[in-house]
N, C-alpha and C positions, 0 to 999 in steps of 0.2 A: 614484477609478477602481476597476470590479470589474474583474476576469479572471477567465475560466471555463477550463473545456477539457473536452472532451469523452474521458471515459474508455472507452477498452472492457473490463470485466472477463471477461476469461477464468476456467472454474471446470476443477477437477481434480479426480478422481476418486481419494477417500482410504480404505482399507481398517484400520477401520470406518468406513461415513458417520459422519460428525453433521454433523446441521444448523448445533449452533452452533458451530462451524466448519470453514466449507466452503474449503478450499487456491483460490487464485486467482494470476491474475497482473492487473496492471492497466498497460494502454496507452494511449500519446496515440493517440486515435483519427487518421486519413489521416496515422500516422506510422509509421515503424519504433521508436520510444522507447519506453519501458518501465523504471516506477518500478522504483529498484536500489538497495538496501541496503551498504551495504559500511562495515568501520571508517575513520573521517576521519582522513587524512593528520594525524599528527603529536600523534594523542589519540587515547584509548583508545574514543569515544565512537561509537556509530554513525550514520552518516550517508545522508537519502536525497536521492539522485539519477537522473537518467535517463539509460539507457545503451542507444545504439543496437541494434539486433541485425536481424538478417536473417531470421530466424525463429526464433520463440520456441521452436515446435515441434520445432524441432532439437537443443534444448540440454536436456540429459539431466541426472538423479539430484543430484550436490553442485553441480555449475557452475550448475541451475536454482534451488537453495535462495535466492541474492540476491536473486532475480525475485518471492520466494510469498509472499504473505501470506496469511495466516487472515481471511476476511468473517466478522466475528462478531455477530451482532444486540445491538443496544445496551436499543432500546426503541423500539415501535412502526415505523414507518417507518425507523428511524437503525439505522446500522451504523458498525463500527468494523475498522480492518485493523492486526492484528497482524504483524508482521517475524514469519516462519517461521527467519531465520537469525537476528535478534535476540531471542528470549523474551522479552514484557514492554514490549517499545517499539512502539510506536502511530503512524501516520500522524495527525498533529496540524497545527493552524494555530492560528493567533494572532486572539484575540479582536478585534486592532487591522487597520484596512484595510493596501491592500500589503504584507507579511509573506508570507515564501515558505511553504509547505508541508514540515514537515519531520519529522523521527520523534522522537518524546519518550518517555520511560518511562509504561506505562499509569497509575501511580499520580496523575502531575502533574495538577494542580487548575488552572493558569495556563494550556492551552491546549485548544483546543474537538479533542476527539477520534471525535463523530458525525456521520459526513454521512450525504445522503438520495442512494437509487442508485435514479436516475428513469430508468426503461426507456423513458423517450418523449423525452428530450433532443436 
């Protein structure tokens, strides 16, 4: 079984640019959800989830930090998003089918940390 979903990345505007990394947020598209970082209940580890909000736009300076990650170009087409409130940890998934989407340390070699952001999905 695949599952998809349609993300919107939102980009932010970071004082200096750099391309290779540009602040974003990422949404379930015809949702209010929006990937969220935060420490996992009962370990020191952090953990990504989705957390509703009403507008993203609204949510200002540290309360947005859960929300951002870094789009960093990996190689060619592929990019990688870094946790802006975690340093270091990666939007990853599991080389194995069904396996949820989750944030790993950039260093790990065990999970695929480049997707391709197709603007025609």
């Amino acid at each position: 079984v695949f599952y998809a979903a349609k993300i919107n990345v939102d980009s932010y505007v970071a004082q200096p640019f750099n391309i290779n990394k540009r602040p974003v947020t990422l949404g379930i598209a015809g949702s209010k959800f929006y990937l969220f970082c935060a420490v996992k209940q009962g370990t020191e580890d952090p953990d990504l989830s989705l957390k509703e909000v009403d507008n993203i736009k609204d949510i200002k300076d540290d309360d947005l930090l859960p929300f951002m990650f870094f789009k960093k170009p990996s190689s060619g087409v592929f990019n990688s998003f870094e946790s802006m409130a975690f340093p270091g940890y990666c939007i990853s998934t599991s080389q194995q089918e069904s396996n949820p989407v989750q944030l790993k340390p950039e260093e790990s070699q065990v999970f695929l940390q480049d997707f391709i952001v197709n603007p025609n999905f």
